[in-house]
mmCIF file of the N, C-alpha and C atoms, coordinates in Angstrom:
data_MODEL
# 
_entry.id   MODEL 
# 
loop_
_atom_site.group_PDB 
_atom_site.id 
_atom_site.type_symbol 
_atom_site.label_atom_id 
_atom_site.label_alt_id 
_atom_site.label_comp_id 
_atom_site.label_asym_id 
_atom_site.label_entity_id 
_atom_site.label_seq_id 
_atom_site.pdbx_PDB_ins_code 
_atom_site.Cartn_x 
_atom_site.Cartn_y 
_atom_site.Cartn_z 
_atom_site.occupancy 
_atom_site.B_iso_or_equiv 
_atom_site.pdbx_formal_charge 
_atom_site.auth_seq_id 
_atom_site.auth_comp_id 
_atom_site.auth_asym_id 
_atom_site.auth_atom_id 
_atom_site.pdbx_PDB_model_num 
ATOM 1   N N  . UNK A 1 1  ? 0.854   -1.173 0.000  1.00 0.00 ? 1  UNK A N  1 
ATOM 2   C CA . UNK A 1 1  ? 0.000   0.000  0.000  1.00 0.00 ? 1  UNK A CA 1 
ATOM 3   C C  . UNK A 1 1  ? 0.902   1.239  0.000  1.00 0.00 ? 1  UNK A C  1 
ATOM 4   N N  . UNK A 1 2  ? 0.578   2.146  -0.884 1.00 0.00 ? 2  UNK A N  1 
ATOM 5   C CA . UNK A 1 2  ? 1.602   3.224  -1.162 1.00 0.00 ? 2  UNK A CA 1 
ATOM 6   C C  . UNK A 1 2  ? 0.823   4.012  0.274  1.00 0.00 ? 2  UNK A C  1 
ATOM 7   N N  . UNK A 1 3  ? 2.088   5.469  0.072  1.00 0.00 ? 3  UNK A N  1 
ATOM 8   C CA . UNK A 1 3  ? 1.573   6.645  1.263  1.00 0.00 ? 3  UNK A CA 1 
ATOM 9   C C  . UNK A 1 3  ? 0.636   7.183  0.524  1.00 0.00 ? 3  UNK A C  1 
ATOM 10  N N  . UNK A 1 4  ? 0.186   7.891  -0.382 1.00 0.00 ? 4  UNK A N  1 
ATOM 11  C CA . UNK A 1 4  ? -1.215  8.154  -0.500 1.00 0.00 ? 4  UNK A CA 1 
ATOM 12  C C  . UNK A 1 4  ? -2.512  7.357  -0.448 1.00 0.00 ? 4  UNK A C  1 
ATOM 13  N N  . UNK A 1 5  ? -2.396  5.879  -0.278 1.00 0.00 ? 5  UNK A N  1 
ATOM 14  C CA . UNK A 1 5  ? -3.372  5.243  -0.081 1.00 0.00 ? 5  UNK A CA 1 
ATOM 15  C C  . UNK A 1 5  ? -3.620  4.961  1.841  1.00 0.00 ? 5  UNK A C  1 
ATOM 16  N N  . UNK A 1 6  ? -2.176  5.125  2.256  1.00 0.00 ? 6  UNK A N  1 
ATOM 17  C CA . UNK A 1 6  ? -2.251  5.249  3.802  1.00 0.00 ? 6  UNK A CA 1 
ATOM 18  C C  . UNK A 1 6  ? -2.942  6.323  3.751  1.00 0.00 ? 6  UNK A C  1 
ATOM 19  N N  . UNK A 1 7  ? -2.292  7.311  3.349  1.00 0.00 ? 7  UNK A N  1 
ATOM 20  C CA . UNK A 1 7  ? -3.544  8.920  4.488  1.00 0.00 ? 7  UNK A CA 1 
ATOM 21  C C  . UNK A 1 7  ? -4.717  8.805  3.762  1.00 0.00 ? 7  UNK A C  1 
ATOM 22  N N  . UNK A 1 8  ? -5.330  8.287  2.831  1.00 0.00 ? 8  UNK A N  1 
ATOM 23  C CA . UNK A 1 8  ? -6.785  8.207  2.858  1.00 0.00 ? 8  UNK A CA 1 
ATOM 24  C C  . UNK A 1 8  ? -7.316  7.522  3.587  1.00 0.00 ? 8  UNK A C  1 
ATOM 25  N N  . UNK A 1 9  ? -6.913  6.316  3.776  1.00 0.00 ? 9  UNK A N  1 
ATOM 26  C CA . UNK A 1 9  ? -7.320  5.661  4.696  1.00 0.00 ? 9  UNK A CA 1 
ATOM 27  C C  . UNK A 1 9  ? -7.133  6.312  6.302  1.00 0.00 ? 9  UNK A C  1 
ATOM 28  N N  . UNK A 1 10 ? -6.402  6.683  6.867  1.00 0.00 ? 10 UNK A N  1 
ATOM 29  C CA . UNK A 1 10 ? -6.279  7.613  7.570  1.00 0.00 ? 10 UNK A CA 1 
ATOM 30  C C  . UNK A 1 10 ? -7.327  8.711  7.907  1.00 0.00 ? 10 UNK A C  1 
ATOM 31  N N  . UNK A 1 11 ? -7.181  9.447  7.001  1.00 0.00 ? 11 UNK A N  1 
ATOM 32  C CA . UNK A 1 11 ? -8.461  10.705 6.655  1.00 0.00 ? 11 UNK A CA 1 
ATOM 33  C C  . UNK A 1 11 ? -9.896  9.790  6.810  1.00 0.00 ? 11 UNK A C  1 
ATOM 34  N N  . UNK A 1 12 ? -9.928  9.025  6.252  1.00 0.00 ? 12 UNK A N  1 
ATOM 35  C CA . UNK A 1 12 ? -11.220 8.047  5.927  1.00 0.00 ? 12 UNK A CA 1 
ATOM 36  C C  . UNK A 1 12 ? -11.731 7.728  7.408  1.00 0.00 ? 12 UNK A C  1 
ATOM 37  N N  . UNK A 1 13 ? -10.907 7.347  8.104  1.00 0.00 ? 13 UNK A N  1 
ATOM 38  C CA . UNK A 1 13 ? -10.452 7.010  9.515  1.00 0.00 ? 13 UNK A CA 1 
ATOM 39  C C  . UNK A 1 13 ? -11.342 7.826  10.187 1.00 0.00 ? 13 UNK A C  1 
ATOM 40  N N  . UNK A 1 14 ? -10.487 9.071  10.229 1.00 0.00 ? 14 UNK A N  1 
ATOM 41  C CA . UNK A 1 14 ? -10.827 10.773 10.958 1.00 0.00 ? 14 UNK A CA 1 
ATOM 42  C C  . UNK A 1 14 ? -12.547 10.967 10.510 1.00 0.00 ? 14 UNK A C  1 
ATOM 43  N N  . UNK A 1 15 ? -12.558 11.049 9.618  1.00 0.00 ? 15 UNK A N  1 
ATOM 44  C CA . UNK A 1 15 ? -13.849 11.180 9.198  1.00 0.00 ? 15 UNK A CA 1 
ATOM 45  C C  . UNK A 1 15 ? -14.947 10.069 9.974  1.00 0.00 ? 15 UNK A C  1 
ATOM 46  N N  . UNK A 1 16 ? -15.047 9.263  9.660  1.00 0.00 ? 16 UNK A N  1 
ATOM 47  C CA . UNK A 1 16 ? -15.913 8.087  10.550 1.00 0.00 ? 16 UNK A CA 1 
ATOM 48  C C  . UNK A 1 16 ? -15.694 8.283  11.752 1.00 0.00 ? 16 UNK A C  1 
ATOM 49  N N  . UNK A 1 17 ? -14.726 8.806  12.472 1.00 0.00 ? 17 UNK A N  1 
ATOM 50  C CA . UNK A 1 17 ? -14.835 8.983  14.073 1.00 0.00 ? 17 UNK A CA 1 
ATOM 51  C C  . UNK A 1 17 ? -15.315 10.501 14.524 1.00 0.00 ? 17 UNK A C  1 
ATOM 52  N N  . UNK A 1 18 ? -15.202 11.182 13.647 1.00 0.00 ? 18 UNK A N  1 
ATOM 53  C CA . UNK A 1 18 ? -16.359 12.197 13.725 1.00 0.00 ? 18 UNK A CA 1 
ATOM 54  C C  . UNK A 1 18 ? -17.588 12.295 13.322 1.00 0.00 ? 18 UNK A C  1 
ATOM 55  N N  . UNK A 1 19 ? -18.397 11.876 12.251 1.00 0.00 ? 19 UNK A N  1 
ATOM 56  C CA . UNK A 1 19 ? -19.265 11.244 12.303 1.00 0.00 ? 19 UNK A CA 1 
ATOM 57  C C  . UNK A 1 19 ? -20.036 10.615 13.196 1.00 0.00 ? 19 UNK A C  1 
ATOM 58  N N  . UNK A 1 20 ? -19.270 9.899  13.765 1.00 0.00 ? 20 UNK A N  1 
ATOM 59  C CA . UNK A 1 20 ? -19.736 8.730  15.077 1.00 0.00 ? 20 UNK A CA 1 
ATOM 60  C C  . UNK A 1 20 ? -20.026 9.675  16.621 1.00 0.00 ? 20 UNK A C  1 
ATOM 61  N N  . UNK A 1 21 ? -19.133 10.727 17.003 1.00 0.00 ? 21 UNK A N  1 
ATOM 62  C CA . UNK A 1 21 ? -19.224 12.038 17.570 1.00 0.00 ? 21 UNK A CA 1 
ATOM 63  C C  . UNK A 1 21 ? -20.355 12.603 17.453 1.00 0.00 ? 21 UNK A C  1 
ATOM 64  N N  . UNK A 1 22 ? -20.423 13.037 15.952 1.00 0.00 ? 22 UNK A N  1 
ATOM 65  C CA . UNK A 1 22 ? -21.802 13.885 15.561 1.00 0.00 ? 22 UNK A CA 1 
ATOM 66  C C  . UNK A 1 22 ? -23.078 13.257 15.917 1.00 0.00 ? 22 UNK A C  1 
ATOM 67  N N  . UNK A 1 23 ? -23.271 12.005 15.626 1.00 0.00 ? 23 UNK A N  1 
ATOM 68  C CA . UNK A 1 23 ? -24.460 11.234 15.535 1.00 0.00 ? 23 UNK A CA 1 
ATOM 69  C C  . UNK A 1 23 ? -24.459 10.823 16.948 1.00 0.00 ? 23 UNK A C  1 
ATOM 70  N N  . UNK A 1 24 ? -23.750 10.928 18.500 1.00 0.00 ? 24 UNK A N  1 
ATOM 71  C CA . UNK A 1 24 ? -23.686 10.654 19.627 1.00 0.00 ? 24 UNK A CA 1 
ATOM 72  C C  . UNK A 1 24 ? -24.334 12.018 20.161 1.00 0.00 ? 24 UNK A C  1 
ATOM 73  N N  . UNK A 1 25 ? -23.536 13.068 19.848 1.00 0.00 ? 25 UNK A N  1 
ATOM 74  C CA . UNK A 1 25 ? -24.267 14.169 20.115 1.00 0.00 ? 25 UNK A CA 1 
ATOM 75  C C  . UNK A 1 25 ? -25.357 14.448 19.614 1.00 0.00 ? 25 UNK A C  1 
ATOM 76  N N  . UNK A 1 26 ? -26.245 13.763 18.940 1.00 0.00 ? 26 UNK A N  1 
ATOM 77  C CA . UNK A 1 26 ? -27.605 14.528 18.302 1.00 0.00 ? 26 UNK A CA 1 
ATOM 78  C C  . UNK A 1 26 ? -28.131 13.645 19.398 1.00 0.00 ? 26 UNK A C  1 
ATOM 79  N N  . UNK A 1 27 ? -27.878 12.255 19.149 1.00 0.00 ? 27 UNK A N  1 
ATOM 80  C CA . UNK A 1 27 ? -28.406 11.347 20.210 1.00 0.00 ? 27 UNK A CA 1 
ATOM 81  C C  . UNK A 1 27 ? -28.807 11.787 21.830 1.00 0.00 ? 27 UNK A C  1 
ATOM 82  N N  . UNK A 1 28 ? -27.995 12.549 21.968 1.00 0.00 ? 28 UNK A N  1 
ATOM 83  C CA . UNK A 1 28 ? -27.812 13.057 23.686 1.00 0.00 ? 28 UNK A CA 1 
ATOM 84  C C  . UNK A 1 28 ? -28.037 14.543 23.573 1.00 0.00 ? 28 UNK A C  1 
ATOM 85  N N  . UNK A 1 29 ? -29.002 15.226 22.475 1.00 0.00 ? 29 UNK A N  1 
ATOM 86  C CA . UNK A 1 29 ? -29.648 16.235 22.521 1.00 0.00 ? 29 UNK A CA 1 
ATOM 87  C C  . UNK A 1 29 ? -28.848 17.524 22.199 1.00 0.00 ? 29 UNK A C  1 
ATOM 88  N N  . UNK A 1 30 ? -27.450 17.409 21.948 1.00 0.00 ? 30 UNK A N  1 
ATOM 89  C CA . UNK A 1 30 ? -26.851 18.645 22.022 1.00 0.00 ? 30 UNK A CA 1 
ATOM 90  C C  . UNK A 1 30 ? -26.947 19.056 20.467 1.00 0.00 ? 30 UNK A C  1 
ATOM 91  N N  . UNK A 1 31 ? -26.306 20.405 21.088 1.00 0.00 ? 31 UNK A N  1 
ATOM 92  C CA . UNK A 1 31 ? -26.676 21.478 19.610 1.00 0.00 ? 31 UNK A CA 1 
ATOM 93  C C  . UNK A 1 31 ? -25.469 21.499 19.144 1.00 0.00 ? 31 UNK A C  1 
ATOM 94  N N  . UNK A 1 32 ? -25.755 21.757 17.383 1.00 0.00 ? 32 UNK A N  1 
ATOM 95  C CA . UNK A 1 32 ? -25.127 21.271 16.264 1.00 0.00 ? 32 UNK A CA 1 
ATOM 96  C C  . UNK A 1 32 ? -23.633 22.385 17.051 1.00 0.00 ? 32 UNK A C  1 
ATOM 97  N N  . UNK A 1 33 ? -23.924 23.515 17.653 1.00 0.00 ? 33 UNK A N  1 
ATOM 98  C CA . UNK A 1 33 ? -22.687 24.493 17.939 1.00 0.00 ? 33 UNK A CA 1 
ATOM 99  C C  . UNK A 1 33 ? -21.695 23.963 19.195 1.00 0.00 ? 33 UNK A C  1 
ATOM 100 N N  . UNK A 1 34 ? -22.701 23.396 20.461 1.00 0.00 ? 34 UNK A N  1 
ATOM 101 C CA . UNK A 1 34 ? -21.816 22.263 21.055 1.00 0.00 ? 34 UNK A CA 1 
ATOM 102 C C  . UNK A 1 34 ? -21.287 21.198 20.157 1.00 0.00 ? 34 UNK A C  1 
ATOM 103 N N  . UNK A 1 35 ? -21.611 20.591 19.315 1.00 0.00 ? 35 UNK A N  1 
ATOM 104 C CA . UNK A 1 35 ? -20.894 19.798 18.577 1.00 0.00 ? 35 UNK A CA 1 
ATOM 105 C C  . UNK A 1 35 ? -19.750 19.713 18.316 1.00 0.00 ? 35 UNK A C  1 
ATOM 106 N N  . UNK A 1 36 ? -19.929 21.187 17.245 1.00 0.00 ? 36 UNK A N  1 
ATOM 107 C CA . UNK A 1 36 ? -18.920 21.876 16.431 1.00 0.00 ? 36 UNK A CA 1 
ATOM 108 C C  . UNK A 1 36 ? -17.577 22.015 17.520 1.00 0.00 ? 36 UNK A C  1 
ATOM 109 N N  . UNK A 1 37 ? -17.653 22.608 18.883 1.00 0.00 ? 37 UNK A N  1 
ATOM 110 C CA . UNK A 1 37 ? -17.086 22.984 19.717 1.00 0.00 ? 37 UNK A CA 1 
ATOM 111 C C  . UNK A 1 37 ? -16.212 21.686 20.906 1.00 0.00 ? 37 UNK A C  1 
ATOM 112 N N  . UNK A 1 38 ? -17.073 20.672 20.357 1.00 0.00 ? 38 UNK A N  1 
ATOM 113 C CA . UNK A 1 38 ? -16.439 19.478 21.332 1.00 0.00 ? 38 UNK A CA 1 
ATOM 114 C C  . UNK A 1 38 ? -15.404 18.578 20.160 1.00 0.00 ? 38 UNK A C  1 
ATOM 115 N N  . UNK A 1 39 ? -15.647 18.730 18.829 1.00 0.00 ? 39 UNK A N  1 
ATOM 116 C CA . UNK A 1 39 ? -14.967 18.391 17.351 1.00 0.00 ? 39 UNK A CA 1 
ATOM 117 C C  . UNK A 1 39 ? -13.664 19.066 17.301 1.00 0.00 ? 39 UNK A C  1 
ATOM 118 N N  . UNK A 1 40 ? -13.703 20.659 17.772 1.00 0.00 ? 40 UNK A N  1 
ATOM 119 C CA . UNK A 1 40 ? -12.600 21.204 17.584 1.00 0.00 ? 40 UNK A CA 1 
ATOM 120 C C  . UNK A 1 40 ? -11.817 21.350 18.793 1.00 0.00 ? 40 UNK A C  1 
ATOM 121 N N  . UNK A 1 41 ? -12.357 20.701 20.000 1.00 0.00 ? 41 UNK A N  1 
ATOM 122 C CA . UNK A 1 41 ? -11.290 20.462 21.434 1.00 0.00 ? 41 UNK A CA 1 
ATOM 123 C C  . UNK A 1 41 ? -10.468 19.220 20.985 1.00 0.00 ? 41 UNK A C  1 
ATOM 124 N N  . UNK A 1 42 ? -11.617 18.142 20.362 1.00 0.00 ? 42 UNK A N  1 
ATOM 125 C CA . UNK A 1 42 ? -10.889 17.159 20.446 1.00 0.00 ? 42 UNK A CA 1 
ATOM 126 C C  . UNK A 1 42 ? -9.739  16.406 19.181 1.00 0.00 ? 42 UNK A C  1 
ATOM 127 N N  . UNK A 1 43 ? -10.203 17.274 17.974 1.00 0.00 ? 43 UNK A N  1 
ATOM 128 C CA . UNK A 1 43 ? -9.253  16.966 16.655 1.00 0.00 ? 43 UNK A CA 1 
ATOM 129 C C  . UNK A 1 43 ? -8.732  18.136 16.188 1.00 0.00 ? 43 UNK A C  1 
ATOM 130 N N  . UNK A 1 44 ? -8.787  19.209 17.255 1.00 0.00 ? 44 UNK A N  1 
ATOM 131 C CA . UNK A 1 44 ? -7.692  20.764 17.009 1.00 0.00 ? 44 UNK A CA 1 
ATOM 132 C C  . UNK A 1 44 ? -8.091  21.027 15.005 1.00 0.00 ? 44 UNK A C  1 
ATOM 133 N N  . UNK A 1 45 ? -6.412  20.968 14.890 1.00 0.00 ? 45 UNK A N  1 
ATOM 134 C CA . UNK A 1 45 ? -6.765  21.093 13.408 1.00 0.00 ? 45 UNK A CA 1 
ATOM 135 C C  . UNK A 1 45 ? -7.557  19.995 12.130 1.00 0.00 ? 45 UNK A C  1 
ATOM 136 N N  . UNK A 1 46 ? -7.269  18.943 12.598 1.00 0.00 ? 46 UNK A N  1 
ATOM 137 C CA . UNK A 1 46 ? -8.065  17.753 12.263 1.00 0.00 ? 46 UNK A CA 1 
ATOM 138 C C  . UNK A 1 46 ? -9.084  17.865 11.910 1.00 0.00 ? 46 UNK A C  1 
ATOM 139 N N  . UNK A 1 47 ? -9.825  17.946 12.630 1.00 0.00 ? 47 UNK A N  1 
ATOM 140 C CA . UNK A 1 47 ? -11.531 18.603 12.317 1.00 0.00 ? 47 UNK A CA 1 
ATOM 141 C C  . UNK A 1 47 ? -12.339 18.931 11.419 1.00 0.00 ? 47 UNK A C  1 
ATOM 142 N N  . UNK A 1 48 ? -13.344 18.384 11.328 1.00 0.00 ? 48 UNK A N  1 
ATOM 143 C CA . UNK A 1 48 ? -14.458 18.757 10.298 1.00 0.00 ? 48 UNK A CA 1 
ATOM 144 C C  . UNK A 1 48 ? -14.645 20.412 10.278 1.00 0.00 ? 48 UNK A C  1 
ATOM 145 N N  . UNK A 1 49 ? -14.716 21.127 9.252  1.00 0.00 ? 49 UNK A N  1 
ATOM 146 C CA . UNK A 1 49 ? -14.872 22.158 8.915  1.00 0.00 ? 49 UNK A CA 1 
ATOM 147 C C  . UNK A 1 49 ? -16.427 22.831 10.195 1.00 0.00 ? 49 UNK A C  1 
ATOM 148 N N  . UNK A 1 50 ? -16.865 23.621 9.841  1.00 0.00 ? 50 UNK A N  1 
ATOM 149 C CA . UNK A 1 50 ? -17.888 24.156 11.170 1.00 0.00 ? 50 UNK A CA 1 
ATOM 150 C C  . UNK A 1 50 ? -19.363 23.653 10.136 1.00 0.00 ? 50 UNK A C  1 
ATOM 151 N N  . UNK A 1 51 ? -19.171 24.409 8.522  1.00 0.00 ? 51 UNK A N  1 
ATOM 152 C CA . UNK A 1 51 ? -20.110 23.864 7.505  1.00 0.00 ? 51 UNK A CA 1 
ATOM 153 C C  . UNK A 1 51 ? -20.344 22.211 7.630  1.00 0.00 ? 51 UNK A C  1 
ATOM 154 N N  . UNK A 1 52 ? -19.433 21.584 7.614  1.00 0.00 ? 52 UNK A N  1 
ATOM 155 C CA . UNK A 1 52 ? -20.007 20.214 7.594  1.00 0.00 ? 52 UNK A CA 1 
ATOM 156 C C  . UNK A 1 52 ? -20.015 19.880 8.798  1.00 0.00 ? 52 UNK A C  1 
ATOM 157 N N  . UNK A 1 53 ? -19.148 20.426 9.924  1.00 0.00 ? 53 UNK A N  1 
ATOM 158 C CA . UNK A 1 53 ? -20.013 19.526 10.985 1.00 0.00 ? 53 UNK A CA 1 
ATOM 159 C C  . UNK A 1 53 ? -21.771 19.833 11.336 1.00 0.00 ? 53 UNK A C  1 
ATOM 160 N N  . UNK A 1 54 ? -22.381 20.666 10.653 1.00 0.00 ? 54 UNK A N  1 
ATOM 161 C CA . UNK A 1 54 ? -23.597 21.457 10.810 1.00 0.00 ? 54 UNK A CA 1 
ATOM 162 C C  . UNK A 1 54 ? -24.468 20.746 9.715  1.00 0.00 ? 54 UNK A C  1 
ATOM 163 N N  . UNK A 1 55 ? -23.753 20.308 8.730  1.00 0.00 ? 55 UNK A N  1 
ATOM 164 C CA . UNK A 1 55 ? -24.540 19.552 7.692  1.00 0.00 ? 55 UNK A CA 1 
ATOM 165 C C  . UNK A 1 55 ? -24.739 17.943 8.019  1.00 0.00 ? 55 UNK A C  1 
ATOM 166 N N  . UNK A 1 56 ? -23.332 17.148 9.067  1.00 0.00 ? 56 UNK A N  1 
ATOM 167 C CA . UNK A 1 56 ? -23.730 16.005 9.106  1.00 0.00 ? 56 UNK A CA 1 
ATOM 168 C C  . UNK A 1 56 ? -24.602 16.151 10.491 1.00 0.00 ? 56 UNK A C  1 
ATOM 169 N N  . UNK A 1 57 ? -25.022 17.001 11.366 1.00 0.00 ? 57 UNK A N  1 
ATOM 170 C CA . UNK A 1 57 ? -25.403 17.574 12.421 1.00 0.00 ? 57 UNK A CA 1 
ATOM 171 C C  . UNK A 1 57 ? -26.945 17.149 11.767 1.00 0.00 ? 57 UNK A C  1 
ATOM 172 N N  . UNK A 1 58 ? -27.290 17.910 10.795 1.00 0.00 ? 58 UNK A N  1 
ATOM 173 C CA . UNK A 1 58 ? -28.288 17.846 10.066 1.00 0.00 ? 58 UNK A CA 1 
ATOM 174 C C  . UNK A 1 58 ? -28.867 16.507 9.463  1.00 0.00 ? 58 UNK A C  1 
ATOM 175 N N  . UNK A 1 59 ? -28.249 16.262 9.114  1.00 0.00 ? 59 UNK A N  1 
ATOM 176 C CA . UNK A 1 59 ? -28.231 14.404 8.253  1.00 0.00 ? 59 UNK A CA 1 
ATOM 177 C C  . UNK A 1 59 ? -28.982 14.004 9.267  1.00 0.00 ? 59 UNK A C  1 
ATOM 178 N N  . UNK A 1 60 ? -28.283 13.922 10.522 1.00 0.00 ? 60 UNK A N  1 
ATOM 179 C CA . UNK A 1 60 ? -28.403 12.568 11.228 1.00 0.00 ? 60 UNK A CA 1 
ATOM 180 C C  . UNK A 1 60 ? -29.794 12.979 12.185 1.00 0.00 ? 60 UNK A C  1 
ATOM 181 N N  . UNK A 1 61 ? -30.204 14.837 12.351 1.00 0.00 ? 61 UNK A N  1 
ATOM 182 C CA . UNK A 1 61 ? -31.139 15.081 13.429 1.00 0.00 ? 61 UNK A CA 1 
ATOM 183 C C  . UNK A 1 61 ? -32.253 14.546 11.749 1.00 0.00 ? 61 UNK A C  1 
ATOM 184 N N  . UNK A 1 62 ? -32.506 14.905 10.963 1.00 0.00 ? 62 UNK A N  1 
ATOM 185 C CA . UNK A 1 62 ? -33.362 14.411 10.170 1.00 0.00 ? 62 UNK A CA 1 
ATOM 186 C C  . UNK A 1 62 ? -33.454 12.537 10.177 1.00 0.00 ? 62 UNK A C  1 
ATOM 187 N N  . UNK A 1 63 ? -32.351 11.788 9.768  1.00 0.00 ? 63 UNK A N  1 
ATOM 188 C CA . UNK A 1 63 ? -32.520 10.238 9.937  1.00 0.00 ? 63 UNK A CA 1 
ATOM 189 C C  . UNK A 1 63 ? -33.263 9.955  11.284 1.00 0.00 ? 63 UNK A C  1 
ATOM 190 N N  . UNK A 1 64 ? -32.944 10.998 12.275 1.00 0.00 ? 64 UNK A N  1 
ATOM 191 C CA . UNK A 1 64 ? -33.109 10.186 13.757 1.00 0.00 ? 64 UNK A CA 1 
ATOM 192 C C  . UNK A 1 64 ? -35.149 10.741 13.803 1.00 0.00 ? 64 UNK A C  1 
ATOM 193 N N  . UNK A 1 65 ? -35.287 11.543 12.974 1.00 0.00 ? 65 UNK A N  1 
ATOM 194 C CA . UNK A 1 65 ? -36.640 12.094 12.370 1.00 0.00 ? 65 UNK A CA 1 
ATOM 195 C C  . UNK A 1 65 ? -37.259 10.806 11.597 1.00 0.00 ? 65 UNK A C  1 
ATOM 196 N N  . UNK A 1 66 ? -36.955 10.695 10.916 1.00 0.00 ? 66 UNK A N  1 
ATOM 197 C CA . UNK A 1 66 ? -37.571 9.728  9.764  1.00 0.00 ? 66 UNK A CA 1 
ATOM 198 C C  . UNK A 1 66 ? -37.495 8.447  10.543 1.00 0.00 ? 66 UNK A C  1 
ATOM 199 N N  . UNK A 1 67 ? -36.874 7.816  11.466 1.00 0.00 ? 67 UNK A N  1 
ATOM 200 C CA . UNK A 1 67 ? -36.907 6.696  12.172 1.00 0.00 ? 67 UNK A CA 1 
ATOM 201 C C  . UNK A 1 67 ? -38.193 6.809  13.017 1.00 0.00 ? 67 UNK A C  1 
ATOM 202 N N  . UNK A 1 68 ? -38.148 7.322  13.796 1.00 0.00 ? 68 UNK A N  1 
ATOM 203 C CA . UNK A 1 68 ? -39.227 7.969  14.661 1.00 0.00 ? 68 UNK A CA 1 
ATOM 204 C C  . UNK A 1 68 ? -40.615 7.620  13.850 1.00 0.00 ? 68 UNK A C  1 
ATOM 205 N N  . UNK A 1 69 ? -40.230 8.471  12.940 1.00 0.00 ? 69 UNK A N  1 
ATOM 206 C CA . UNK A 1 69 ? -41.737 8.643  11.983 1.00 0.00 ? 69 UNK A CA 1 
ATOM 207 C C  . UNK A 1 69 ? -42.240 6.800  11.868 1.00 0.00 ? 69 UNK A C  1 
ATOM 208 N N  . UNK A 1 70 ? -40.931 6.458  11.320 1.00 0.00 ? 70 UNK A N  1 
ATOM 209 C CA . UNK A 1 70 ? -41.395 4.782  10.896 1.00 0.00 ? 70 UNK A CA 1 
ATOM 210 C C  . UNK A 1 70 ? -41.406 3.930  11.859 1.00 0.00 ? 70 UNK A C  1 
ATOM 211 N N  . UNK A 1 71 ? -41.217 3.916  13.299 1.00 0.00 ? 71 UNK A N  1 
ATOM 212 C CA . UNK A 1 71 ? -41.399 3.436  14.288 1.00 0.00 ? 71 UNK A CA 1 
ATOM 213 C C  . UNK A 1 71 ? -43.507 3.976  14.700 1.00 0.00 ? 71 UNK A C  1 
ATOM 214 N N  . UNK A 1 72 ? -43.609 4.834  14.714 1.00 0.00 ? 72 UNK A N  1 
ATOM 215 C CA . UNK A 1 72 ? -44.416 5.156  14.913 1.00 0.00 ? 72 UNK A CA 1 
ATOM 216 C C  . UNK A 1 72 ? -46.118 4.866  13.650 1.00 0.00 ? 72 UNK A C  1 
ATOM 217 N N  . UNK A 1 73 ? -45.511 4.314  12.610 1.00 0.00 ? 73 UNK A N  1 
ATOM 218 C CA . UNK A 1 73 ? -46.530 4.041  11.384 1.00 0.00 ? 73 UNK A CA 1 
ATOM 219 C C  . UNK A 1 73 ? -46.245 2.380  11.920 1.00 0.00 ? 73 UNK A C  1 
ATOM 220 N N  . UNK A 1 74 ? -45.239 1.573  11.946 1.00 0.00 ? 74 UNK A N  1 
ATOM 221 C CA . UNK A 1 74 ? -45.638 0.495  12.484 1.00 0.00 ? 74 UNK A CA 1 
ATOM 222 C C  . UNK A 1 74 ? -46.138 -0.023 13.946 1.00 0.00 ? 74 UNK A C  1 
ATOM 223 N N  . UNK A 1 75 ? -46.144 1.035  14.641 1.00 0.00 ? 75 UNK A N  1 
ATOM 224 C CA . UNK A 1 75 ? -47.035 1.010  15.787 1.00 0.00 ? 75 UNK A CA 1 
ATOM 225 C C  . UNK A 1 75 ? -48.192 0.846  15.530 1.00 0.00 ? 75 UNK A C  1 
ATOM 226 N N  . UNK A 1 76 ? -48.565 1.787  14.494 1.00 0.00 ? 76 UNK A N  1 
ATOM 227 C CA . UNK A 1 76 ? -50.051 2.008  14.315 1.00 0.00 ? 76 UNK A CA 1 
ATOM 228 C C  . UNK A 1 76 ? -50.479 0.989  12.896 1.00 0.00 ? 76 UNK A C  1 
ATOM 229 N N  . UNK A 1 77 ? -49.595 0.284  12.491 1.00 0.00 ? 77 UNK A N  1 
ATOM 230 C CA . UNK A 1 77 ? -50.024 -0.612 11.237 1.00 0.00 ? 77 UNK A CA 1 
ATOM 231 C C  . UNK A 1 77 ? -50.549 -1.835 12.102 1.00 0.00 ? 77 UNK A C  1 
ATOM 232 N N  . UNK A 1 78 ? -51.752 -2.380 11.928 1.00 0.00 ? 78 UNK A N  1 
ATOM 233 C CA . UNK A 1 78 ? -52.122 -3.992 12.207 1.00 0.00 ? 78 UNK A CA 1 
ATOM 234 C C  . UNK A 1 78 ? -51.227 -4.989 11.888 1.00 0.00 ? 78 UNK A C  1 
# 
């Protein structure tokens, strides 16, 4: 495996463990700006930009929406 296929994988890495961050924090109610703010204590320069941590912020408060919704239609389906 060459070095540019290491730091993607790497980066690839970084990315999925913020992600996993983001989607913990929607989980446990906090706001997309605490997010942003616990992303940039903990991966300094690393870090998802403030735009995308606000967009996958978004993703996931909508999925955790649409689950809900479909939990709630098979409640009510016979």
């Amino acid at each position: 495996m060459g070095l540019r296929s290491k730091c993607i994988n790497v980066l690839s890495q970084i990315l999925m463990e913020q992600q996993a961050v983001i989607r913990f924090h929607v989980l446990l109610g906090k706001t997309a700006t605490k997010t942003f703010k616990s992303t940039k204590n903990a991966y300094g320069n690393n870090r998802l930009s403030s735009a995308r941590v606000f967009e996958w912020f978004n993703r996931f408060i909508e999925e955790q929406g649409s689950l809900e919704d479909n939990e709630r239609i098979e409640r009510v389906a016979p």
